[in-house]
C-alpha positions as CSV (number, residue, x, y, z in Angstrom):
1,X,53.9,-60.0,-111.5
2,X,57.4,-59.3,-112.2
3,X,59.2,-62.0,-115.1
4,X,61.6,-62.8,-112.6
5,X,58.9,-64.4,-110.4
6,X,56.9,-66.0,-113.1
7,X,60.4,-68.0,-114.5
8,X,60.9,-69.2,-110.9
9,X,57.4,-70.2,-110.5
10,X,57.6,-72.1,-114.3
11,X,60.8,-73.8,-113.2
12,X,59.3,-74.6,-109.5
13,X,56.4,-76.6,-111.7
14,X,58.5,-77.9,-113.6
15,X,60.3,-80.1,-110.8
16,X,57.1,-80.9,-109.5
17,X,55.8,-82.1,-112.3
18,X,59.1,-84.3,-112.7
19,X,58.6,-85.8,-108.9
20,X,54.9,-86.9,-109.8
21,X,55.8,-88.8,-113.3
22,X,58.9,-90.6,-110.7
23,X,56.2,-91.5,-108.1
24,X,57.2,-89.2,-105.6
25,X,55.2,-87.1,-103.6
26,X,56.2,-83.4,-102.8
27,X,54.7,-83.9,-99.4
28,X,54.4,-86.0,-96.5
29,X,51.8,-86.9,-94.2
30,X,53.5,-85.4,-91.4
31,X,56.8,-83.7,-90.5
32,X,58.7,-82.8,-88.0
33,X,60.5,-79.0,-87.3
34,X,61.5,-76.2,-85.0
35,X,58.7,-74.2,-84.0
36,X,59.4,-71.0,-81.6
37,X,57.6,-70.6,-78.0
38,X,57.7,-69.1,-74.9
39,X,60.7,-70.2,-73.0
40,X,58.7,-70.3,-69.8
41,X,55.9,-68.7,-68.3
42,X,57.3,-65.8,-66.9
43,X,56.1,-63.4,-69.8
44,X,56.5,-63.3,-73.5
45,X,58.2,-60.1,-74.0
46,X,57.1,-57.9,-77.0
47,X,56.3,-58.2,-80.2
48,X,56.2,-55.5,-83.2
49,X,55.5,-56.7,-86.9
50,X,56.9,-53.4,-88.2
51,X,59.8,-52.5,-85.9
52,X,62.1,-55.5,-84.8
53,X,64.0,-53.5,-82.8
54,X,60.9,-53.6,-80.2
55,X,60.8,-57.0,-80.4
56,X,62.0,-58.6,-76.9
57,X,60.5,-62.1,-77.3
58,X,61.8,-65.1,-74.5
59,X,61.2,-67.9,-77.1
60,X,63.0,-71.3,-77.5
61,X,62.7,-73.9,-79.9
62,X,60.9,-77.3,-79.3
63,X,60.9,-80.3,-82.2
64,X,57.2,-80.3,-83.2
65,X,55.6,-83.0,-85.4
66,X,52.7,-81.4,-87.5
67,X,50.6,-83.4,-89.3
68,X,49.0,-82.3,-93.2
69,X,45.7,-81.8,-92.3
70,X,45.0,-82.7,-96.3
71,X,45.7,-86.3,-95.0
72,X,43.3,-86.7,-92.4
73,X,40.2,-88.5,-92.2
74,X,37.4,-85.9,-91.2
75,X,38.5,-82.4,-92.6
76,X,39.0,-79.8,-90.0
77,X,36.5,-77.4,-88.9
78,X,35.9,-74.5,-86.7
79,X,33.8,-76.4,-84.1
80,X,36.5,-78.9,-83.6
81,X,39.7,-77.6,-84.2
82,X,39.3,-74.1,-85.0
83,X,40.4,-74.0,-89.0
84,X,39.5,-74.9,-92.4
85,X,40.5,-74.7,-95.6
86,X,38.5,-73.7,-99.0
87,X,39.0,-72.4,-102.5
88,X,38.6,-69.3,-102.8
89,X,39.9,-68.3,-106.4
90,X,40.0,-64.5,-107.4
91,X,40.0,-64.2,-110.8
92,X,41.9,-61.1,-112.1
93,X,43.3,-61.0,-109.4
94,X,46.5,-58.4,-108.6
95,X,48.1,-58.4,-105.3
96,X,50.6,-55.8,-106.1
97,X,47.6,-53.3,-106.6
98,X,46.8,-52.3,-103.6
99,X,43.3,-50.9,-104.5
100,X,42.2,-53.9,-106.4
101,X,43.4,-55.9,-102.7
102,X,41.1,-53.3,-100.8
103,X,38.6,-52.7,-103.3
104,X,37.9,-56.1,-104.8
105,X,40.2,-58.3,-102.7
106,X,38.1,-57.1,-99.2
107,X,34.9,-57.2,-99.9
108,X,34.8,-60.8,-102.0
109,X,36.5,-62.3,-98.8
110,X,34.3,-60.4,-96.4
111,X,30.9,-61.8,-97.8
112,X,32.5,-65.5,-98.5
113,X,33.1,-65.7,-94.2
114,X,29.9,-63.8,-93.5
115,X,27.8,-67.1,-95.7
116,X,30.5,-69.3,-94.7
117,X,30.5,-69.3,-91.0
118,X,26.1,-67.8,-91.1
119,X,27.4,-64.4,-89.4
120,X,24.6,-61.5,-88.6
121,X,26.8,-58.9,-89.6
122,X,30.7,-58.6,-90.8
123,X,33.4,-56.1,-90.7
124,X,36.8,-55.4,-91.4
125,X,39.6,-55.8,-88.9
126,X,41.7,-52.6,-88.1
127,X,43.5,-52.0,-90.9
128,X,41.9,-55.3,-92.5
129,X,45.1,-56.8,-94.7
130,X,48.4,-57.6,-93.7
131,X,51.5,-58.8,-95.9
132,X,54.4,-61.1,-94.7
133,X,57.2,-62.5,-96.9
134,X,60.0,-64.3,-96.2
135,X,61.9,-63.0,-98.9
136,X,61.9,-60.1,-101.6
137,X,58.4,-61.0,-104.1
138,X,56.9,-57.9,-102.3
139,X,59.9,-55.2,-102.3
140,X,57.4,-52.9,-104.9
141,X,54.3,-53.3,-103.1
142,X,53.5,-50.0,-101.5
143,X,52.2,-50.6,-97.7
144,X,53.6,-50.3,-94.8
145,X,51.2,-53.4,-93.5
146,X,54.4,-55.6,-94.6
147,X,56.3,-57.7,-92.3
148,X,58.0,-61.0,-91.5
149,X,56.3,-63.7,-91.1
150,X,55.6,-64.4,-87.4
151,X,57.7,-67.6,-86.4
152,X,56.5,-68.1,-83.4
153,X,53.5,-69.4,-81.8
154,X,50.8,-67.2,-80.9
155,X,47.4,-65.7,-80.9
156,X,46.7,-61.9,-82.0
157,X,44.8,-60.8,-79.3
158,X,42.8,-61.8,-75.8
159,X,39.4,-61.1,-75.6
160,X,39.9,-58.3,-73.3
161,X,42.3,-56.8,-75.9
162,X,40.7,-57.2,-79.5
163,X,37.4,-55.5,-77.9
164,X,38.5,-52.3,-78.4
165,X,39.3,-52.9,-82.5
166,X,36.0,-54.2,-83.0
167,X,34.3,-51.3,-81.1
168,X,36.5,-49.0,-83.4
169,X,34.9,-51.1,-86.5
170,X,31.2,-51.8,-85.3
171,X,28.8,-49.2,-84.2
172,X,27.4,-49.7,-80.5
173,X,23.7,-50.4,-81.7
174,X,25.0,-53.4,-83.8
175,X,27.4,-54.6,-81.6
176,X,24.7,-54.6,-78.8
177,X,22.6,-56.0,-81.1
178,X,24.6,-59.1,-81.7
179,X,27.1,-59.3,-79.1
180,X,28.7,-62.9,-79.6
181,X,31.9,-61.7,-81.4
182,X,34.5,-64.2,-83.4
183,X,37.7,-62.9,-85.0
184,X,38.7,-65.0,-88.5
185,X,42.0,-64.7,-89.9
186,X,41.9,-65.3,-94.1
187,X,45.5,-66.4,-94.7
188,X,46.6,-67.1,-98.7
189,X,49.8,-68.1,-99.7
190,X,50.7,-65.5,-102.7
191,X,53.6,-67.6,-104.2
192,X,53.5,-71.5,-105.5
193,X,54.0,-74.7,-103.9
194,X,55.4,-76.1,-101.7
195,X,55.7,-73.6,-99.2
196,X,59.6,-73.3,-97.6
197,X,58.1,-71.6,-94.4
198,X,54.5,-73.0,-93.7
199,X,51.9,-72.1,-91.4
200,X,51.0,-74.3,-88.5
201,X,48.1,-74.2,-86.7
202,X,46.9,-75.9,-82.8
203,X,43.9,-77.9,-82.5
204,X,42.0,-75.5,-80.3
205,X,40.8,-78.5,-78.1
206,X,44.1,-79.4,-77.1
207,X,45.8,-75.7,-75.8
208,X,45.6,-75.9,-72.2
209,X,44.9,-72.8,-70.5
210,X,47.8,-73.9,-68.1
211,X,50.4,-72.9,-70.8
212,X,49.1,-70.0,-71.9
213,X,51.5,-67.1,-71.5
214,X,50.7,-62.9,-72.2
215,X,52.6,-60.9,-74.4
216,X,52.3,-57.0,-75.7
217,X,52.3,-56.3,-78.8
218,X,53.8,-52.8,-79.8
219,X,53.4,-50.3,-83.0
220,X,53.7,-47.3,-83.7
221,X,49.7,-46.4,-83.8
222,X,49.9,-48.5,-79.7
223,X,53.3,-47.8,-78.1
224,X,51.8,-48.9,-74.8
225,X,51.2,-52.3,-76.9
226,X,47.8,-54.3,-76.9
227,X,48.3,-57.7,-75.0
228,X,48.4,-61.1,-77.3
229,X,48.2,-64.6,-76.0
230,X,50.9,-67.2,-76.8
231,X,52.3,-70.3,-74.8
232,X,54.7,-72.9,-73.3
233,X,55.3,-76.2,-75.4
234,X,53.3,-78.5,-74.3
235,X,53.4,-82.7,-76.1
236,X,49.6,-82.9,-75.6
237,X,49.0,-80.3,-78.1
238,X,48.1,-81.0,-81.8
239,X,49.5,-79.2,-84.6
240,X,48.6,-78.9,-88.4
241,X,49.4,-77.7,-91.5
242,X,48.2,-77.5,-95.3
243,X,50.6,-78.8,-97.6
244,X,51.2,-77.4,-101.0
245,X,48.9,-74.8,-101.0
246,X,47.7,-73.0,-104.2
247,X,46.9,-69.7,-104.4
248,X,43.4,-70.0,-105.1
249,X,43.2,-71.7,-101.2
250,X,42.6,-70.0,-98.1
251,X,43.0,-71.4,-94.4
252,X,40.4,-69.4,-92.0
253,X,41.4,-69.8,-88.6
254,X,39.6,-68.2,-86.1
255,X,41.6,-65.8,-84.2
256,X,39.4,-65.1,-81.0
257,X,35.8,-66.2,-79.8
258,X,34.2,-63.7,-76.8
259,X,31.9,-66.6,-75.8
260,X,33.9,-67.5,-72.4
261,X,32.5,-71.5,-73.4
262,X,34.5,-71.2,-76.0
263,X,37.9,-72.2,-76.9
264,X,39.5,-69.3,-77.0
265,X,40.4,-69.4,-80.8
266,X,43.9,-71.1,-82.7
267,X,47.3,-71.1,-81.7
268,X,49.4,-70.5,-84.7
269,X,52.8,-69.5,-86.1
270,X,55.2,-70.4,-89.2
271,X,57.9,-72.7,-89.2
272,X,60.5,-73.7,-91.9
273,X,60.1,-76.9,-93.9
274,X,62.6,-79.4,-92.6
275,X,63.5,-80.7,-96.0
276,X,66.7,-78.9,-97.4
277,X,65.4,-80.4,-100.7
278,X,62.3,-78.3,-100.4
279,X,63.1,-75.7,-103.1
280,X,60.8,-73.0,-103.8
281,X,60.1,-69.6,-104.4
282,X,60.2,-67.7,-100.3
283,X,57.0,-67.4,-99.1
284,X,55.0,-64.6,-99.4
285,X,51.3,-64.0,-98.2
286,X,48.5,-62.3,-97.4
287,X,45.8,-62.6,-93.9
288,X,43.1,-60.3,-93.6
289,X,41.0,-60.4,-90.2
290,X,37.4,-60.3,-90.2
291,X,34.9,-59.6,-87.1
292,X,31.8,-62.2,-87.5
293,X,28.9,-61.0,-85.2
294,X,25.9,-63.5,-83.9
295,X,23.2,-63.0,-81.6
296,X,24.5,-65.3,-79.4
């Protein structure tokens, strides 16, 4: 990691460390922010992670309160609300080598879902990892699967849409064999708390099919763009985040369930800390999508 980075996290610990003696807490139980969707439900627009200029999103801001799912009672789970958090430490780990992130990186978080959520079989998403940063901490890393982070609210795909990635990933015999098929997105915070642009996630229970909106999301590799799902505000909906998180954390969200019973999967997007006193190092990240197969 370049010295630069390592002095700003040293300093960044430093405050925090200062706040704690004082009796002050770096975070709150909730807060309250901006958070981009869908202006109505007319259609989203389009969407490109690596070429703005495609992007022709109808968004407007709504004031959002999202509570720190750290502080609630019962922890979060993918049965209820469709997230959780664990640790997940990597030791040795290198994220600006970008075979030790496909190499190592891949298959360590491929088996921890597989025994985590009891899958019959696992495979990488498409091109698997994806960078965002919100400033320059990745400027050397050489991918082009680098982009912004995504400040609005959405889901990746539909069901209809991710099917044909996970036919491109999965053989036909396996995926007949075990046809129930759930996307989970492995998102990691690469620099130190807190975060200045967080990620927010919907308690899948409360997303009401009535404000869901269709966008298209368009790259180079799909000019004709593969739909995603995003949505109108609505005050019945929940939102969380993790506060503070560490780089040996993860939030796994799931990104789409096939099983029509099924909430579709979570409603996420960043948003930037409301506190201008919330000084820290611009976010940078990592998510890497996995395909879980079951029997049923």
């Amino acid at each position: 990691m370049p010295d630069r980075l390592k002095r700003r996290w040293l300093e960044q610990d430093k405050r925090e460390g200062m706040a704690m003696e004082q009796g002050q807490t770096a975070e709150r139980t909730s807060i309250t922010t901006a958070m981009n969707f869908v202006r109505d439900k007319s259609g989203a627009g389009s969407f490109s992670n690596l070429n703005p200029e495609l992007t022709t999103l109808k968004l407007a801001s709504s004031q959002v309160e999202i509570h720190d799912a750290r502080g609630l009672a019962k922890a979060p789970s993918f049965a209820q609300e469709g997230f959780e958090i664990h640790d997940l430490p990597m030791p040795g780990a290198n994220f600006f080598d970008m075979d030790w992130v496909r190499n190592v990186y891949g298959p360590r978080t491929l088996e921890f879902v597989k025994q985590l959520v009891n899958a019959d079989h696992i495979a990488s998403f498409h091109a698997g990892m994806f960078f965002r940063d919100t400033g320059k901490m990745l400027d050397t890393l050489d991918t082009p699967l680098r982009g912004k982070a995504a400040d609005f609210v959405h889901m990746d795909y539909t069901r209809a849409s991710v099917m044909p990635f996970v036919r491109e990933a999965v053989d036909a015999e396996t995926l007949e064999r075990f046809p129930h098929v759930k996307i989970f997105n492995v998102w990691r915070s690469l620099t130190p708390p807190p975060q200045d642009v967080g990620l927010a996630f919907c308690d899948q229970r409360t997303l009401d099919r009535d404000d869901w909106v269709f966008g298209q999301t368009v790259e180079k590799n799909f000019p004709q763009g593969v739909p995603f799902l995003t949505g109108v505000f609505n005050p019945a909906q929940k939102w969380h985040y993790y506060s503070a998180m560490s780089q040996d954390e993860v939030v796994i969200f799931k990104g789409c369930d096939t099983d029509e019973a099924a909430p579709v999967g979570c409603m996420h997007g960043a948003f930037v800390h409301p506190d201008p006193g919330h000084v820290t190092v611009p976010r940078a990240s990592i998510e890497f999508r996995v395909i879980a197969l079951f029997k049923d």
